[in-house]
MARLUMFI-908231 format. One line per field, with one value per residue (C-alpha): residue number from 1; x, y, z. Coordinates in Angstrom, 1 decimal, always signed. Example, Ala and Ser with C-alpha at 12.3 -4.5 7.8 and 13.67 -1.06 7.14 Angstrom:
resi c(1|2) .
u c(+12.3|+13.7) .
v c(-4.5|-1.1) .
w c(+7.8|+7.1) .
! end
This chain:
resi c(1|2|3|4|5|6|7|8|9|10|11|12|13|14|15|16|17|18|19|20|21|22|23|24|25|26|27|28|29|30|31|32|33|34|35|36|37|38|39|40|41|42|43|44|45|46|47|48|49|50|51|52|53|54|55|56|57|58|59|60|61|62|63|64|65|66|67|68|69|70|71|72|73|74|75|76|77|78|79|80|81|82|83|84|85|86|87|88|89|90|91|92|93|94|95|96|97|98|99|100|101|102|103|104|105|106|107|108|109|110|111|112|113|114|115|116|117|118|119|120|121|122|123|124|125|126|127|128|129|130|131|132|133|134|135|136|137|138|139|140|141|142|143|144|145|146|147|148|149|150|151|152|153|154|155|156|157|158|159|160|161|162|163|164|165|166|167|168|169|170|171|172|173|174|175|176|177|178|179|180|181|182|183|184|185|186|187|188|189|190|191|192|193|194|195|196|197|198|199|200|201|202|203|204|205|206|207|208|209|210|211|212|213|214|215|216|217|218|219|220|221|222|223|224|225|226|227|228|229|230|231|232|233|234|235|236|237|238|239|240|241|242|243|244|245|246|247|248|249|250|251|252|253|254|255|256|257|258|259|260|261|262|263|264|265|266|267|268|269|270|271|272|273|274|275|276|277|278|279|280|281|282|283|284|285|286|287|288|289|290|291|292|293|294|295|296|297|298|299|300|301|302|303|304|305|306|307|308|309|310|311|312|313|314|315|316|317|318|319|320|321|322|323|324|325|326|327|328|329|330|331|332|333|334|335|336|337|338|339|340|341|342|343|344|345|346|347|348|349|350|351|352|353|354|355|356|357|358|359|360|361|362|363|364|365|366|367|368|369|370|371|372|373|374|375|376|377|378|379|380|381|382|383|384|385|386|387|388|389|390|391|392|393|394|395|396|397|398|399|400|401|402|403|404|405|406|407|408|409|410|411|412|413|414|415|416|417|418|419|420|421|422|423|424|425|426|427|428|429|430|431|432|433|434|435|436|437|438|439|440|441|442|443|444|445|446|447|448|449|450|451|452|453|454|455|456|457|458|459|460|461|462|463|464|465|466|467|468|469|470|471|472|473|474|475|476|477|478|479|480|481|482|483|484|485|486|487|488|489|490|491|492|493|494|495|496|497|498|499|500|501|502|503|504|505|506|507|508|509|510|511|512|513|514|515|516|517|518|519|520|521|522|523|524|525|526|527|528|529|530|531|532|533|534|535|536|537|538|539|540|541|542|543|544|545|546) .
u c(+15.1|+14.9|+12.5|+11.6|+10.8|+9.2|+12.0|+14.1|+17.3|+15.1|+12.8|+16.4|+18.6|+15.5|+14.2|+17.6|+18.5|+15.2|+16.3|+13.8|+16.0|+19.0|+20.3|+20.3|+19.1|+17.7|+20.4|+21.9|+20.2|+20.7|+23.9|+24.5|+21.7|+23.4|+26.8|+25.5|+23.0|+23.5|+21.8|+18.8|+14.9|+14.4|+11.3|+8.9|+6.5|+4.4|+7.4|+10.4|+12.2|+15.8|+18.1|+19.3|+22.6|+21.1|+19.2|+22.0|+24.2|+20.8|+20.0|+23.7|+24.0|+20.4|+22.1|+24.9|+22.8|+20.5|+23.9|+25.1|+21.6|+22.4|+20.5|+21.8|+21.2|+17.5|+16.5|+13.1|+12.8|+8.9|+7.7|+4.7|+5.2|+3.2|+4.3|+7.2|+10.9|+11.6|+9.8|+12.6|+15.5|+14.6|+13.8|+17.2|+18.6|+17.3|+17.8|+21.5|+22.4|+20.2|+17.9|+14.3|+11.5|+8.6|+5.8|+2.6|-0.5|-0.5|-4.2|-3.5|-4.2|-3.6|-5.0|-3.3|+0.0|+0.4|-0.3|+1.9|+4.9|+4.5|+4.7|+7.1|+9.8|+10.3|+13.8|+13.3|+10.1|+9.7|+6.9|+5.6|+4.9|+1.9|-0.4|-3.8|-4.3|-3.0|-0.9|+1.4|+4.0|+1.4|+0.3|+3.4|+3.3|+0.1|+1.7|+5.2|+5.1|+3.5|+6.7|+10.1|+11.9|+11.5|+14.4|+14.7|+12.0|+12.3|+10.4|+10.0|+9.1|+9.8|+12.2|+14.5|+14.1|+14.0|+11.6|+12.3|+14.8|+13.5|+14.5|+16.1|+18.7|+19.6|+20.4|+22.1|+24.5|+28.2|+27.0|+29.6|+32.9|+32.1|+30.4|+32.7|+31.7|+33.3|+31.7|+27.7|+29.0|+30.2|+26.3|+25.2|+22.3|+22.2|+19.3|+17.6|+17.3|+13.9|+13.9|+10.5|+7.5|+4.1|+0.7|-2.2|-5.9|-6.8|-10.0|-8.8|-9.1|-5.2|-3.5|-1.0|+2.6|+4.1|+7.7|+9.0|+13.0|+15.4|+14.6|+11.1|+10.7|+12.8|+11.7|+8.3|+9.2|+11.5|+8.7|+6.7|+9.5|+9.3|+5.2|+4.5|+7.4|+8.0|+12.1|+14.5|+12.5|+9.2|+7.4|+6.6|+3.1|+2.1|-1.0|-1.1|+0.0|+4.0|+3.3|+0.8|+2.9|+1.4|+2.7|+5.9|+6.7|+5.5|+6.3|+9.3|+11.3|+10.2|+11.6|+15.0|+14.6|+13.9|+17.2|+16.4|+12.9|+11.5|+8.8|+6.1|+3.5|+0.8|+0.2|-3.5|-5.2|-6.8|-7.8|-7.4|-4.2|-3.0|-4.6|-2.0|+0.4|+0.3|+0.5|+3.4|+5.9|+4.0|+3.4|+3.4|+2.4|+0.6|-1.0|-3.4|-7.0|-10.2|-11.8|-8.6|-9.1|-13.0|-12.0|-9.4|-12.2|-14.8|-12.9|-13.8|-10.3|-9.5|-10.7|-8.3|-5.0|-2.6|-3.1|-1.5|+1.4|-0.5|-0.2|-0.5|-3.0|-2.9|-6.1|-5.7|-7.9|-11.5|-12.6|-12.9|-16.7|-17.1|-18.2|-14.7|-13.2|-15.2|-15.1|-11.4|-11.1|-13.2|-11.8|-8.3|-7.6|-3.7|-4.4|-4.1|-5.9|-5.0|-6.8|-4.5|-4.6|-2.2|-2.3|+0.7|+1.7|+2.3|+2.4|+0.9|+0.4|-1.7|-2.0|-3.6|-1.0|-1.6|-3.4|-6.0|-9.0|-12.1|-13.8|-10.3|-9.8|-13.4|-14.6|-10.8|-8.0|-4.7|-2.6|-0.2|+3.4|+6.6|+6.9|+3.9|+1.4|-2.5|-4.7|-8.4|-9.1|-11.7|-12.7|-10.4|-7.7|-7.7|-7.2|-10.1|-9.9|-10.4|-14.3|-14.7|-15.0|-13.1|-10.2|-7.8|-4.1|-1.0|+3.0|+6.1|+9.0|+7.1|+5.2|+6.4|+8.4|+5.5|+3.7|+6.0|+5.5|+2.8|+4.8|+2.4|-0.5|+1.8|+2.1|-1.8|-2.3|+0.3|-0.8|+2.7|+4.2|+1.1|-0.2|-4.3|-5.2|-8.5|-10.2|-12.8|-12.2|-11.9|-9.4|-10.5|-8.8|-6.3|-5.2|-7.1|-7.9|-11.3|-11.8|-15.6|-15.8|-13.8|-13.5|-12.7|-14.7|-13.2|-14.8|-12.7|-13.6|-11.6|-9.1|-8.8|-9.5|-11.7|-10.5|-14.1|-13.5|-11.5|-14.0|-17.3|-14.7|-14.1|-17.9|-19.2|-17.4|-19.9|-22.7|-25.4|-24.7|-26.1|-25.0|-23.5|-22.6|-20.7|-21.1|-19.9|-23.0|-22.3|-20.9|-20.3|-17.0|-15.6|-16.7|-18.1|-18.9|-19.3|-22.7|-23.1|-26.1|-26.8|-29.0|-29.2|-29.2|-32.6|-33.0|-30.3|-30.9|-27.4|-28.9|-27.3|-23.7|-22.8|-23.0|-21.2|-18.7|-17.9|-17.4|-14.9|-12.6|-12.6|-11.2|-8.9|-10.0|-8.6|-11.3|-11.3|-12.7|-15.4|-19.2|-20.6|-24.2|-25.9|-29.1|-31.2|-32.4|-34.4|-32.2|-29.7|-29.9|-28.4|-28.1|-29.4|-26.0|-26.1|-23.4|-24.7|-26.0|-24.1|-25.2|-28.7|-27.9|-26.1|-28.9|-31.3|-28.7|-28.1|-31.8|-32.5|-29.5|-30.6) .
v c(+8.6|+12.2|+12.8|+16.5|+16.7|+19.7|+18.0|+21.5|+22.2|+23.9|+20.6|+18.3|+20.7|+21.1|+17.3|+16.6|+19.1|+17.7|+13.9|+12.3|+12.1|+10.1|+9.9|+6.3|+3.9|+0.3|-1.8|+0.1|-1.7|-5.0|-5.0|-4.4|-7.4|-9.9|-9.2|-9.8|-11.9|-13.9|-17.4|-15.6|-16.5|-12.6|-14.4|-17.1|-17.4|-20.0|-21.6|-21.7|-19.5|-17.3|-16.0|-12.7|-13.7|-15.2|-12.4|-9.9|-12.5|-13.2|-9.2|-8.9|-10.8|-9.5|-5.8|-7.0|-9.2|-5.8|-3.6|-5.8|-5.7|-2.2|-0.8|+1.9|+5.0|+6.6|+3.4|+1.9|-1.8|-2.5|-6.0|-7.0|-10.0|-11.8|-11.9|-13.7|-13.6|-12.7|-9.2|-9.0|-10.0|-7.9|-5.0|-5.1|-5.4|-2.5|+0.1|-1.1|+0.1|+3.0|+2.5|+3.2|+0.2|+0.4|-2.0|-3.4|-4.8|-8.5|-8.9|-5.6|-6.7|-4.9|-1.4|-0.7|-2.3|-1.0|+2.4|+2.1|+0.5|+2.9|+6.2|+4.9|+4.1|+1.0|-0.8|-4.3|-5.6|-8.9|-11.3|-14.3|-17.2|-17.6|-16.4|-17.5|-18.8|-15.4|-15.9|-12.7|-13.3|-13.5|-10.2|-8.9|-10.1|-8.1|-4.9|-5.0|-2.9|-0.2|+0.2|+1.4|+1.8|-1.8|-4.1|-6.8|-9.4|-11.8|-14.5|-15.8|-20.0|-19.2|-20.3|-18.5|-18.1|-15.5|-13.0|-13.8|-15.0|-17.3|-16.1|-19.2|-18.7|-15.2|-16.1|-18.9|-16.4|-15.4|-11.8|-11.2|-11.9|-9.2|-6.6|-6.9|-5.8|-2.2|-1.8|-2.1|-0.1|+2.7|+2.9|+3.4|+5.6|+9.7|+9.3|+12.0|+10.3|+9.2|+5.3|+4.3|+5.3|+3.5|+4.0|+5.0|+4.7|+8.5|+10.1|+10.8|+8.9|+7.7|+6.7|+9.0|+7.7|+8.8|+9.5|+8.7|+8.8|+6.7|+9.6|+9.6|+6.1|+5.5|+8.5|+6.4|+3.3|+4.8|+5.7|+2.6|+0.5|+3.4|+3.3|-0.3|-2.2|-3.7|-5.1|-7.7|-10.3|-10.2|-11.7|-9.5|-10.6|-9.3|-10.7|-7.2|-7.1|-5.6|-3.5|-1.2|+0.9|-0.5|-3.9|-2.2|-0.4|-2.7|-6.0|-5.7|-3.1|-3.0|-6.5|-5.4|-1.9|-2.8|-5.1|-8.1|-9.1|-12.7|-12.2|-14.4|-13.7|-14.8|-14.5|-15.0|-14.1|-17.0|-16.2|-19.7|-20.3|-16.8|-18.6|-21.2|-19.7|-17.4|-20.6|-21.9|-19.2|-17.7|-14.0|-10.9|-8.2|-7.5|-4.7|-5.0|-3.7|-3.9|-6.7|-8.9|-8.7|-9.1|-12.6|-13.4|-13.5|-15.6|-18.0|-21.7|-22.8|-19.6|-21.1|-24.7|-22.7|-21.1|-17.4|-15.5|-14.5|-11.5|-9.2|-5.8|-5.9|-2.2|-1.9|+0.6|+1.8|+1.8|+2.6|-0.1|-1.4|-1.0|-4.6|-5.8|-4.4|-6.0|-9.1|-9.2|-8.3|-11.4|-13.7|-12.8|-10.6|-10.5|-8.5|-4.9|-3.2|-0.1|+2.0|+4.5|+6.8|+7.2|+7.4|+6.5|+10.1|+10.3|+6.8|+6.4|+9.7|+8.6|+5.3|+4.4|+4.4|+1.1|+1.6|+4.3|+3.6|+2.0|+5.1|+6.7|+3.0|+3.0|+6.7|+8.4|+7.7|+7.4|+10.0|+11.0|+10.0|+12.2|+14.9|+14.6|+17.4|+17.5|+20.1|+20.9|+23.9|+26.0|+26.7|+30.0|+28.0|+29.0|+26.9|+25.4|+24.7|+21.5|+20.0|+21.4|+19.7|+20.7|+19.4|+17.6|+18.6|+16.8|+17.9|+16.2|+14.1|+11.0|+13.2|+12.2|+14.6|+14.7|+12.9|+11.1|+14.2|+15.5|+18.8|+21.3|+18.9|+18.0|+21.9|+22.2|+19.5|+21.8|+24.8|+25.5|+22.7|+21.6|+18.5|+18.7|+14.7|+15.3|+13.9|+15.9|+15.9|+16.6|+16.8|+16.7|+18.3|+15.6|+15.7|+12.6|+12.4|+12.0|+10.8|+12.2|+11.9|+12.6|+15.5|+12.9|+11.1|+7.7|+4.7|+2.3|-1.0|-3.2|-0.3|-0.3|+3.0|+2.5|+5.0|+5.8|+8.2|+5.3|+2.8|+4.6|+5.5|+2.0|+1.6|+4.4|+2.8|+0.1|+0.4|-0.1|+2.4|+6.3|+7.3|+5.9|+6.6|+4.7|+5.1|+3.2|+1.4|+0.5|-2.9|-4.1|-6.2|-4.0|-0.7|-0.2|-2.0|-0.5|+0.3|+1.1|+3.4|+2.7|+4.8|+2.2|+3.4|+3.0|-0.3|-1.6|-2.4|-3.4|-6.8|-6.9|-7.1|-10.2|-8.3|-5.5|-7.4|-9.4|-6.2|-4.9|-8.0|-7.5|-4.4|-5.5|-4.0|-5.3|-7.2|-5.4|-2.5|-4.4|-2.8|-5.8|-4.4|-2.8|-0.5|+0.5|+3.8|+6.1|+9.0|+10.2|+13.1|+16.0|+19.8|+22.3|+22.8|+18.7|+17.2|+14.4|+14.4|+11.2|+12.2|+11.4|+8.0|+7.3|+8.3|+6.6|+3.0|+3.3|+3.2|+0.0|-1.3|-1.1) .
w c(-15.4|-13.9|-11.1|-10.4|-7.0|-4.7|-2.0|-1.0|+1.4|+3.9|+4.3|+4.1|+6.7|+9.3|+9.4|+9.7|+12.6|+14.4|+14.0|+12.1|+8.8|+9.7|+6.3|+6.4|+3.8|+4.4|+2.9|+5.8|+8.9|+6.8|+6.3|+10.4|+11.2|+8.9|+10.2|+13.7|+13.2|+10.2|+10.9|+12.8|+10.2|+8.7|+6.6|+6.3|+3.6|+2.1|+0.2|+2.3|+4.4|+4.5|+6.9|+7.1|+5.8|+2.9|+2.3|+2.1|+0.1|-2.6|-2.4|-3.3|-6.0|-7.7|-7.4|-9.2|-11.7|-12.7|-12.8|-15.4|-16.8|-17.6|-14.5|-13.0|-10.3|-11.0|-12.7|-12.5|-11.8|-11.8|-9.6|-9.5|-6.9|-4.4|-0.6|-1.3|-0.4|-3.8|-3.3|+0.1|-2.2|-5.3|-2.8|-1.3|-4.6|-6.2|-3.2|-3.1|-6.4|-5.9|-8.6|-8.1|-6.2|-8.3|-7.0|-8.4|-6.6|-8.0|-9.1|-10.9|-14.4|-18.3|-18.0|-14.4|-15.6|-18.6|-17.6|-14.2|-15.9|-19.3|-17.0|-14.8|-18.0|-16.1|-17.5|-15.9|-15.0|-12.2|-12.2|-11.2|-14.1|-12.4|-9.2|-8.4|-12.1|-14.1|-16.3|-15.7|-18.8|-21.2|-19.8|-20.4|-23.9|-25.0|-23.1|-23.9|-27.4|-25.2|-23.1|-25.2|-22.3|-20.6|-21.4|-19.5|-18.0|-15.2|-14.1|-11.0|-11.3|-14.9|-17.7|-20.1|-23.5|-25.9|-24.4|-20.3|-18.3|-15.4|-11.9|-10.9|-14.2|-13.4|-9.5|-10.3|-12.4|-10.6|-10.9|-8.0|-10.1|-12.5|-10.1|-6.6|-3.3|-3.4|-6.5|-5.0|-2.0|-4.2|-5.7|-1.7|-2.8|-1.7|+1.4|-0.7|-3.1|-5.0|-3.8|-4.0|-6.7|-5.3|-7.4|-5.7|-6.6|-6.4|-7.6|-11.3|-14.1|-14.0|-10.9|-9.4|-9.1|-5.7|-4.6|-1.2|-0.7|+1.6|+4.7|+4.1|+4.7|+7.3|+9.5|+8.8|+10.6|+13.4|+15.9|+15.7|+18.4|+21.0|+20.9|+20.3|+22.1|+18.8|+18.6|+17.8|+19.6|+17.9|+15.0|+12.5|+10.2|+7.1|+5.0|+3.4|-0.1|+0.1|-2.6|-0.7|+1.4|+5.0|+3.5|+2.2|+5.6|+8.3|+6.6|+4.7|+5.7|+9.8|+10.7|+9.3|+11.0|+14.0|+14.7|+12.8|+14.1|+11.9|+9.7|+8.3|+5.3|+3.7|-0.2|+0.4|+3.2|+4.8|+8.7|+9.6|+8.2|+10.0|+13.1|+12.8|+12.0|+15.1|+17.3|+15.0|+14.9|+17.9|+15.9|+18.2|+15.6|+12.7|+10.9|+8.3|+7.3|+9.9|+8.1|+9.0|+12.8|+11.9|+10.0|+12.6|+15.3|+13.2|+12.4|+13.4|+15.1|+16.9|+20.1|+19.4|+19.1|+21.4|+20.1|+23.4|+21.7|+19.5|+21.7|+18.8|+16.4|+14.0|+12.6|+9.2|+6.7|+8.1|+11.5|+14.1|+15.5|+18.9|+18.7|+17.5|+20.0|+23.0|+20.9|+20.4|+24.3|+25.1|+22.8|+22.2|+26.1|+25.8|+22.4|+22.0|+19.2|+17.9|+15.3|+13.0|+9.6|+6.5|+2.9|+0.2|+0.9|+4.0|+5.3|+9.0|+10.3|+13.7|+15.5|+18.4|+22.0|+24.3|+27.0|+25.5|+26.4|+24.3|+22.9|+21.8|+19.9|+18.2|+18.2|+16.8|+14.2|+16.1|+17.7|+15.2|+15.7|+16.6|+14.0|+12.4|+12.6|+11.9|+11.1|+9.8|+8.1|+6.5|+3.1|+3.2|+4.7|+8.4|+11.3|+13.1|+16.8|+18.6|+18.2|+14.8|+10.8|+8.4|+5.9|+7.1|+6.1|+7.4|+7.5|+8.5|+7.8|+6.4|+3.4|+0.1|-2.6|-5.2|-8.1|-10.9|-14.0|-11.9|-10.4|-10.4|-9.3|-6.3|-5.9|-5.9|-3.2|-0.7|+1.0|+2.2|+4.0|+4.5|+2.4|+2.2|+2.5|+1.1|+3.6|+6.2|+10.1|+13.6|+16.2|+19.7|+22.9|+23.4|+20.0|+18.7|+15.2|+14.0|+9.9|+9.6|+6.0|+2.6|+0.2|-2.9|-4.6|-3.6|-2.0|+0.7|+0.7|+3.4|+3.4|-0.2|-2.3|-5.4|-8.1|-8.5|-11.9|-13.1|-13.3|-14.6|-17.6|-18.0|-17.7|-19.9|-22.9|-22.3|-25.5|-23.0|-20.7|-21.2|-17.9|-14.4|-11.0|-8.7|-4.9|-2.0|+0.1|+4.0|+4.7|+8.2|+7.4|+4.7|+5.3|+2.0|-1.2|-4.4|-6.4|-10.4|-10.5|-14.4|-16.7|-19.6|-23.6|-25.0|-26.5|-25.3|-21.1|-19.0|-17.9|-14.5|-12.5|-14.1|-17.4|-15.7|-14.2|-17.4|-19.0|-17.2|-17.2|-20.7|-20.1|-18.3|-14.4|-11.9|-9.9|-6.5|-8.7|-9.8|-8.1|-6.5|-6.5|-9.4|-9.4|-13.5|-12.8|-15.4|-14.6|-12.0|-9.4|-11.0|-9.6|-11.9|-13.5|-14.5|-11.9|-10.0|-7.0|-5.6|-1.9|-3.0|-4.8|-1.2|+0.9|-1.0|-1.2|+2.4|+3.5|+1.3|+3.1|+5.9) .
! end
């Protein structure tokens, strides 16, 4: 597959010239951590564990199992995986041959995968035979006449027979006889090259398929050691589904950037197994939405384990409580939270610095890291100073090269080099970054982005809906949750959220798009041209709230 970029020579020869493109590629860092340090644990998950030598050797033979697959340089391989080693191995695999890492949220469900892997021309596709009760090759099966250019499918806990090969089959295969070592090293990937397309919510009624290459991403992770202290010697933890690009970055690529730190996930998040597991493997770091550190403090064995060893906790997503803060202080005083900001496109533009004090962590966004500039603007464009709202725009090394067949909406979201995030701010005299509100229409619940056009599609195909709104209602542990402001058909009333909700599992939505709260109005606020006045429906949700 051809991917038409807005990447140019200018961009490539000054983020080169400045340092933060390297032109190095992940399989890169691997390759030197397994030859020195090939018995050292890279990952821990809920089913076993693998060294880094093991990883290289399984990523190995995977690249040279999908090359004789018929996978090649530009390819897409789709995986829609848990937080499992076989997301690592599979990762490694695909970025060695320098095909194309296309991952999928695991409770995504019909409508988002077949859309995601139909755009994306996806020629192997890797799942699990089962996750929390779905049954994802049966999935497949209802989708698979919608995608032409899928070929292959492979199951993880699986079997082979004529429409999958099981995961366990295709490893066990001497992939390496036919496709040598010099052969995989030939592939090593341009670092301009397109090596990652990662689906994000957005406000439209189709999610947006962004492109990151090798540079991009690791220019991403190469501050984070210098500002967090984070090396060799820590334990990296990741609850964080790997196929949202915090999860991606800071939990499957950072432990192998950073030297060969160990890693340990969690499929499920469950704060008192992360409690645990902390005292276990004695977990330094971890980065994951607010509501995690929220959990992590309420739950009932914090106090009976040794938890000193956290000593970084990144809060992304939604803004940190005060209250969270002091709390984590008392109960939890070797930790250090940190707040910070980023979207698919530009990964983590600001983070928090140890040592700030409390009202940078709980009143700002982060500090954005080396090479990354910030900006608020007016509606004409112009710069704003310091103290004053406007959008917030972003440019730097770690912005990605556009939308997959989306070139002139990439070119409509630049103003120059700069990429406007859509979101309203603030940055104050030391260069804080203040999130004050957003310009889309999205709703973020526990860091999440509900595609809010999306789902009142979904839900005006419903026969008893005339008209709907859906707005986001304040939620003190995730931020926001989401509310269907229904205007029923005559005759035929919407009898409530279960109805709703049943609905749009039919339809295949995935659940974390599902309102949990749902008003019957008459009518909806409209202006006098007939758009609707969510602002009002807000207003009007929040008071009742509270």
């Amino acid at each position: 597959m051809s991917f038409e970029t807005t990447l140019t020579p200018e961009q490539i020869e000054r983020f080169t010239a400045e340092g933060h493109w390297t032109g190095q590629v992940i399989t890169d860092f691997l390759d030197e951590v397994a030859a020195a340090h090939p018995d050292r644990t890279a990952a821990i998950d809920a089913r076993g564990r693998i060294s880094y030598g093991e990883l290289k050797a399984r990523s190995d033979r995977a690249a040279a199992g999908l090359l004789e697959l018929g996978v090649g340089p530009g390819d897409v391989v789709s995986f829609q995986l848990p937080n499992w080693i076989e997301f690592l191995v599979v990762h490694y695999a695909v970025t060695r041959i320098g095909a194309v890492n296309n991952p999928l949220i695991p409770i995504y469900r019909d409508r988002e995968v077949g859309f995601m892997v139909g755009m994306a021309a996806s020629k192997v596709l890797i799942v699990p035979q089962s996750f929390r009760g779905h049954d994802y090759p049966a999935m497949v099966g209802r989708l698979r006449g919608e995608w032409p250019a899928l070929e292959h499918l492979l199951v993880v806990d699986g079997p082979s027979d004529g429409t999958q090969t099981g995961w366990d089959d295709f490893m066990a295969t001497d992939w390496e006889s036919r496709r040598p070592a010099a052969e995989l090293a030939a592939l090593r990937p341009d670092p301009d090259d397109v090596t990652l397309l990662i689906f994000t919510s957005g406000t439209t009624g189709e999610p947006k398929g962004v492109m990151h290459t090798h540079n991009t991403l690791v220019a991403a992770n190469a501050p984070l050691s210098a500002r967090l202290g984070v090396d060799a010697g820590d334990v990296i933890h990741m609850a964080s589904t790997f196929a949202h690009l915090t999860g991606f970055l800071y939990g499957v690529r950072l432990p192998v950037q950073v030297g060969g730190a160990t890693a340990v996930y969690q499929d499920v998040w469950r704060p008192e197994e992360f409690v645990e597991l902390v005292a276990a493997h004695r977990i330094t770091y971890t980065s994951a939405a607010t509501p995690f550190l929220h959990d992590t403090l309420a739950a009932p064995n914090l106090a009976g384990h040794d938890m000193s060893s956290l000593v970084r906790f990144c809060c992304m997503g939604a803004p940190i409580p005060r209250s969270i803060v002091r709390d984590a202080r008392t109960k939890l005083p070797d930790l250090v939270v940190l707040g910070g900001w980023g979207q698919s496109e530009d990964a983590l533009v600001t983070l928090g610095i140890p040592g700030d004090p409390e009202e940078k962590i709980v009143e700002r966004d982060g500090y954005p890291w080396p090479g990354m500039r910030i900006r608020v603007v007016d509606p004409l464009g112009d710069e704003l100073p310091a103290g004053e709202q406007g959008r917030l725009q972003v440019a730097g090394p770690f912005l990605f090269v556009g939308y997959l067949e989306r070139l002139e909406m990439t070119r409509d979201a630049f103003d120059g080099e700069w990429f406007d995030t859509g979101d309203v701010a603030e940055i104050d005299d030391d260069g804080y970054l203040n999130i004050t509100g957003r310009t889309k229409d999205v709703i973020i619940r526990g860091g999440e982005n509900l595609p809010v056009a999306y789902v009142e599609d979904v839900l005006y195909q419903h026969p008893a809906v005339a008209a709907v709104a859906l707005v986001g209602i304040p939620d003190p542990r995730l931020q926001e949750r989401a509310c269907a402001v229904i205007v029923p058909e005559s005759g035929a009333p919407v009898t409530g959220l279960a109805d709703v909700q049943a609905f749009l599992a039919g339809q295949g939505v995935a659940k974390q798009y599902w309102p949990e709260r749902v008003e019957i109005v008459d009518e909806l606020p409209r202006t006098p041209s007939g758009k609707i006045q969510k602002f009002v429906l807000r207003e009007q949700l929040s008071e009742e709230s509270a």
